[in-house]
N, C-alpha and C positions, 0 to 999 in steps of 0.2 A: 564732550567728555563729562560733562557734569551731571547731564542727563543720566550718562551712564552711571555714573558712580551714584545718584540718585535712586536710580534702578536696583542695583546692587543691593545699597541699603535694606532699599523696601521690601526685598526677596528674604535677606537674612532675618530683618523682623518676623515676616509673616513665619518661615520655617521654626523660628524662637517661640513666637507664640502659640501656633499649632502644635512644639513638642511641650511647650507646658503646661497646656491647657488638657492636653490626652494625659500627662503624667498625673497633674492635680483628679482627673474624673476617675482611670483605672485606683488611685490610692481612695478615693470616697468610694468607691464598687466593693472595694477592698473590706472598709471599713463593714458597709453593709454587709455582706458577708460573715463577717467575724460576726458581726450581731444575732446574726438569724442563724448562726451554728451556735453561739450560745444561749440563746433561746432554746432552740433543740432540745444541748444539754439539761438547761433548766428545769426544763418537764422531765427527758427520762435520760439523763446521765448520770454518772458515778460523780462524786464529790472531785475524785482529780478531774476527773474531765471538763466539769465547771469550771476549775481555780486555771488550767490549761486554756481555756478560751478565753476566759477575762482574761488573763497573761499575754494573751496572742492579742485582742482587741487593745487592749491598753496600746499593745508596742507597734500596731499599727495606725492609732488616733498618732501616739507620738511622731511617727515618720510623717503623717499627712501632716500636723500641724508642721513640724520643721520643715518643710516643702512650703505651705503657705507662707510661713513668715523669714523663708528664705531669700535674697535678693540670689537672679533677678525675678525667681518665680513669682515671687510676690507681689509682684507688677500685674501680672497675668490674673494672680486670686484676686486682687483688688478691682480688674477691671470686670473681670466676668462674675463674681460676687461669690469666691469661695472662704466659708467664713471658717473661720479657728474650732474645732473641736475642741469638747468636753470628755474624757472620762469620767467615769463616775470615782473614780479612784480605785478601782478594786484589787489591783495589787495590794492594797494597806494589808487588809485582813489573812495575805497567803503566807 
């Protein structure tokens, strides 16, 4: 019986860490993303179109960090080495 329950455990771990481990990498995909569409903009977009991408990138660094330093994902950033994002702040200026 112990084995079993043993067993069990070890199942729901592995299924925990395999969902946070894909949620932590799709939110860093994410990130990247928002970056290399404002860069885009950068070069040939309209000023709202810039201030819209930094706004978009900001609010998604926000969601991946609160995902990192959430228990219990944060078990998961800790072991496989997802580190805390930076904005650069650019909401200040919009």
């Amino acid at each position: 019986m112990a084995i079993k329950a043993i067993v069990m455990i070890a199942a729901v771990l592995t299924v925990f860490v395999a969902a946070s481990y894909n949620t932590l990498t799709r939110k860093k995909n994410l990130i990247e993303q928002a970056e290399l569409e404002l860069h885009k903009y950068e070069e040939e977009g309209t000023a709202k179109d810039i201030d819209n991408a930094k706004k978009y990138l900001t609010a998604v660094i926000k969601e991946y960090n609160n995902k990192v330093e959430s228990f219990p994902t944060s078990i998961v950033a800790e072991i496989f080495s997802f580190p805390k994002m930076h904005s650069d702040n650019f909401d200040e200026g919009l």
